[in-house]
Structures are given as C-alpha cells and as structure tokens.
C-alpha positions in Angstrom: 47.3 128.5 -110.0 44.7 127.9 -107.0 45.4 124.3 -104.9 42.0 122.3 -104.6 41.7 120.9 -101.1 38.8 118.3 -99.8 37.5 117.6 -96.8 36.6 114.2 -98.2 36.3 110.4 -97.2 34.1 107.4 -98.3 31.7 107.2 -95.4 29.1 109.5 -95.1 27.9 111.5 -92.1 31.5 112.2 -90.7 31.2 116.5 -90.9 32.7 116.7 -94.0 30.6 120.0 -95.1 30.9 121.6 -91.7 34.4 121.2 -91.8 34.9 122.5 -95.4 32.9 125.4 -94.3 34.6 126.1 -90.7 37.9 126.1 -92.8 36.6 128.2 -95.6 35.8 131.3 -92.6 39.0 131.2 -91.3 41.0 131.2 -95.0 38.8 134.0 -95.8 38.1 136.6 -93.1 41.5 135.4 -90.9 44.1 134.6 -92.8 42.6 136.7 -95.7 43.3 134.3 -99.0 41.3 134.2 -101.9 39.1 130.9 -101.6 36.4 129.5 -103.1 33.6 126.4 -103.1 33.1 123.8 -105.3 30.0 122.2 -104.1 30.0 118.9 -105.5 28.2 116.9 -102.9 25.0 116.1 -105.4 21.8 115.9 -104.1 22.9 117.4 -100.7 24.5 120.6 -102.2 24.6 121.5 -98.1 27.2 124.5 -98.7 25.2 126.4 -101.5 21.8 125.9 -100.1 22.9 127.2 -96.7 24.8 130.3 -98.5 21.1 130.8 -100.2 19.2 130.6 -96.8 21.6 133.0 -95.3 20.9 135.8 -98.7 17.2 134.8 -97.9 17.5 135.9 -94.0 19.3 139.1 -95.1 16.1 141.3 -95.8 14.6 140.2 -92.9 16.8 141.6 -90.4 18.0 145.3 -90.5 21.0 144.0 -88.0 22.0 141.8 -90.4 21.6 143.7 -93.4 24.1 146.3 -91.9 26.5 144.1 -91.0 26.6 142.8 -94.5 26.5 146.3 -96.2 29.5 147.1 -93.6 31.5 143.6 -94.1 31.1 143.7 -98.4 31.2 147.4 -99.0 34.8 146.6 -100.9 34.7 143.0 -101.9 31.8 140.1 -102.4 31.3 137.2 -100.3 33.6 134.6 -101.1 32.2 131.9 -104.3 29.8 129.1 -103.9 29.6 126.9 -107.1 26.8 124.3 -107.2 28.4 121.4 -110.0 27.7 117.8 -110.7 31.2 115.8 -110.9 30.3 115.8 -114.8 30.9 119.2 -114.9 33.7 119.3 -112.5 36.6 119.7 -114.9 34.6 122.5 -116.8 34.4 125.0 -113.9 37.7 123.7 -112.1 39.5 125.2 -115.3 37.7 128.2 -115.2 38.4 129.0 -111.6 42.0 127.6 -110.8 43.6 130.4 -111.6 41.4 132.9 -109.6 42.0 131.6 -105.8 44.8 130.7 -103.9 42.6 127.7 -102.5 39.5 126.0 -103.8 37.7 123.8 -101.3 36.0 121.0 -102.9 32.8 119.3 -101.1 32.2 115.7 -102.6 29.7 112.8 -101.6 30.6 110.4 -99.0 30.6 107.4 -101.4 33.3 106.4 -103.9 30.3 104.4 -105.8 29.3 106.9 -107.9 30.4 108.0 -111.8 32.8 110.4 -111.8 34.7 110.1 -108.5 37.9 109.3 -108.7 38.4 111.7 -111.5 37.3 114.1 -108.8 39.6 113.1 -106.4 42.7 113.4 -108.9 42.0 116.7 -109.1 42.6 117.8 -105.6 46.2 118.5 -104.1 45.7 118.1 -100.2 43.1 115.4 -98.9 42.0 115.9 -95.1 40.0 112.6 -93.8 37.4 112.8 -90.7 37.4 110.2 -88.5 35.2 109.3 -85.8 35.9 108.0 -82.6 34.6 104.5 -83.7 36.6 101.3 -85.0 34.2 101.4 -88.2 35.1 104.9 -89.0 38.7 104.6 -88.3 38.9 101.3 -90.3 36.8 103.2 -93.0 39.2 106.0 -93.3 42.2 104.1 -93.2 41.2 102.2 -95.8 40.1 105.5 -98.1 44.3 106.8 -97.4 45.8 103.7 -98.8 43.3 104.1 -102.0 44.1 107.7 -102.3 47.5 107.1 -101.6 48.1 104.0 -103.7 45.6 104.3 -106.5 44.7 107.8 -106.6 48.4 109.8 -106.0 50.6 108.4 -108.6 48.2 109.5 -111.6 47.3 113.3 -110.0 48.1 116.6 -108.4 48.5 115.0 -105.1 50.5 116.8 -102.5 49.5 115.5 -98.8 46.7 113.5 -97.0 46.1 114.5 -93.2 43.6 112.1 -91.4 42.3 114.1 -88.1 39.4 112.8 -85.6 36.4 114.9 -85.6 33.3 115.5 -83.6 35.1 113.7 -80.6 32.4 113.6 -77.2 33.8 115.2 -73.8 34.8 111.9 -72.5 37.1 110.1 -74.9 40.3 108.3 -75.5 41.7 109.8 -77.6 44.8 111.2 -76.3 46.1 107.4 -75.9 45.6 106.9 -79.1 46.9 109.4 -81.0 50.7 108.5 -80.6 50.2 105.0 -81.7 48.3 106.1 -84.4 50.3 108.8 -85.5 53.7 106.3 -85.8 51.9 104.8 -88.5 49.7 107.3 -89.9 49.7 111.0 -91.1 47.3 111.8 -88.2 47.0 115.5 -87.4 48.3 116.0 -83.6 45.2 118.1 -82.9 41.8 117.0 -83.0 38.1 118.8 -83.5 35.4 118.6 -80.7 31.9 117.9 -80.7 30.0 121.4 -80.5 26.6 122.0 -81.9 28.0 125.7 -82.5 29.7 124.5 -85.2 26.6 123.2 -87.0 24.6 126.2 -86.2 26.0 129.9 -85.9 29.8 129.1 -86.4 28.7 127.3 -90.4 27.8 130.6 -91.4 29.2 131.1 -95.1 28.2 135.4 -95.1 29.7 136.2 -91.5 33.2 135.7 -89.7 33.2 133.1 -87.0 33.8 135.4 -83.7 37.1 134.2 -82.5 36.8 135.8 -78.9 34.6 132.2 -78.2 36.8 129.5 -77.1 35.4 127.0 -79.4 36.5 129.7 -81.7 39.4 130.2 -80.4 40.4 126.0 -80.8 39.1 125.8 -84.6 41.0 128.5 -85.2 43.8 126.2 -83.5 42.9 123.7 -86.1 43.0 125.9 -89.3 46.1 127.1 -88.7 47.9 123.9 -88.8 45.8 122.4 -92.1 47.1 125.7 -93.2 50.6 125.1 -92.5 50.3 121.4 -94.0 48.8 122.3 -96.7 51.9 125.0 -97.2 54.3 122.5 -96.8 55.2 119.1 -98.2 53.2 116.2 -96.4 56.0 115.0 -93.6 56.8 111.1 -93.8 54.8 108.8 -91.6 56.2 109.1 -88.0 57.4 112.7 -88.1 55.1 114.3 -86.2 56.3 115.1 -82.7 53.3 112.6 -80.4 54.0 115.2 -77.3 52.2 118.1 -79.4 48.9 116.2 -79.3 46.6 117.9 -77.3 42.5 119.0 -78.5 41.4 121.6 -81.1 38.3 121.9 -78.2 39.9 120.1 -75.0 
C-alpha cells in the first residue's frame, strides 16, 4: 500500500504546489519510485492544468516532441488526478495500492467541507513556512491541530515544518536551532528561485540536476525522503549543527 504525503498548511500562497511538484520530479525520474498526484486544490487545480499545458506545447515543438518520445518509449508520465475532496476517498482507494507514494495537493484553507477528512488520510505532512512571524505563527498553529486533533484518529506517521521561498539576505540560520529544540523543523531549508516556478515545475521533464539550484532541491528531497522512510524523530533530535540552506 502507497503512503499519501502533503505538502499542506492552512495559509495560502506559501508554494505548496511548487513544492509538491519539485518533489514529485525527483521521486520519479531520481530516485525512481512509483508516484502519483492527487490534485485536490479545487478551483486552482495548479498541478493538472500545468501537466495539460505542457501535453498542449508538445506538438508545437519537434525538440520537445523527441525528447518525450525518447523519455516515455517504455513507461507513461507519472499520474495527475483532478478530484474534489468529495471524491477523495473514491479515487484514494482505487490508487493506494498502485504507488509507493501519492502526493496529495489540497487548498490552503481548513474552512472548507471535507478537509479534515482529507488530511486523515495522509501519513507524512510537510508545512511551508515563510520567513514572516504571521506565517510561522500560522504554521505552528496548523502542527499542533494536525498533531493533536488530526493524528490520534488517522494514518499519521510524521509532520516536518521547513521554511520555504527564503530571500538571499535572511536570518534564518539563527533561528533554526531555537526553533528546531521545540519543533520538528527540517535542518535544511528551500530558497527563493523563480526557476522553480518556471522551467524546474515541469511535470513531463526531469529537473537537470547539473544546475546548482538543482543540485540543492535535490539536497532537499533526499532528506523528506529519508523522513518520510523513517519514523518522525522526537522534538529536539535533530542535530542544530547540520543546518545549513537547500539553495545557500
């Protein structure tokens, strides 16, 4: 049976998609596991309509075409389901058993019908946070309800808060240790690159890991990889002198 993991959080606008995507590359072409997406972010759908641009672009380019004809000529492109959260159960049970991991993309609101028996279907949360007190406070707060509420009546198995689009100049480095004593913070945290919204979100084509943007997220799926392998560690465990930036 497949594990569902989510990119998820209650605040909007945090890269939750881009993240779910980014990861999704990597699980597929790199570390070569059988994944698929359960769009669930109703009305955005941001994962599947970009997977239907991209099959709309194909025809227009002979490059492109090629490369896809090359990349596919033994397998498919990994799957994109478009659901509502009504219908998330239905097509969760039809698909578990067919992945090792199912990425599930969900709303940025926890006001909506549905929700929470979304999120007690998912076995390894990750929350984004921004480098902002609001967001921080924000996604704190969304750990202890998916912690407290949410893990004692579900398939929980770990929650991983990680700070993401972080600007060149930053803190964050001070902050991590403090906030890692406390917290299941991941030691490792994601830059702010427009690649990532643009050529790097691609859904059809590896993410060319010879970039060092690459190169860093790559840095970064490895370890949600390894945590999501392994049983969430206790608050405190993580070694502070292994923080250092998936994009420094």
């Amino acid at each position: 049976m497949g594990k569902v993991i989510s990119v998820a959080s209650q605040k909007g606008g945090v890269g939750k998609s881009t993240t779910t995507t980014l990861l999704a590359n990597f699980f597929f072409f790199h570390f070569g596991l059988n994944i698929a997406i359960i769009d669930a972010d109703y009305a955005q759908f941001s994962i599947s309509k970009r997977r239907e641009d991209e099959l709309k672009v194909l025809p227009k380019s002979k490059k492109l075409q090629s490369a896809y004809e090359l990349l596919y000529a033994d397998r498919k492109p990994y799957h994109i389901v478009r659901t509502k959260l009504k219908n998330l159960d239905t097509v969760l049970e039809e698909i578990i058993d067919q992945y090792d991991y199912i990425f599930l993309d969900l709303a940025g609101t926890m006001y909506q019908p549905g929700i929470f028996n979304a999120y007690r279907k998912i076995n390894h949360f990750l929350i984004p946070v921004a480098k902002d007190n609001f967001s921080l406070k924000s996604a704190i707060e969304f750990y202890q309800v998916i912690t407290q509420k949410i893990k004692p009546t579900s398939v929980y198995e770990s929650c991983f808060l990680y700070f993401n689009r972080v600007p060149r100049r930053h803190r964050i480095n001070k902050m991590l240790p403090l906030l890692m004593k406390k917290l299941p913070f991941m030691p490792i945290y994601m830059s702010e690159y427009l690649i990532y919204e643009t050529a790097y979100r691609s859904t059809l084509f590896p993410i060319p890991k010879a970039k060092m943007e690459a190169v860093k997220m790559l840095d970064f799926a490895k370890l949600v990889l390894t945590n999501v392998q392994n049983i969430n560690p206790s608050v405190g465990d993580t070694q502070a002198d292994n923080t250092k930036s998936v994009n420094a």
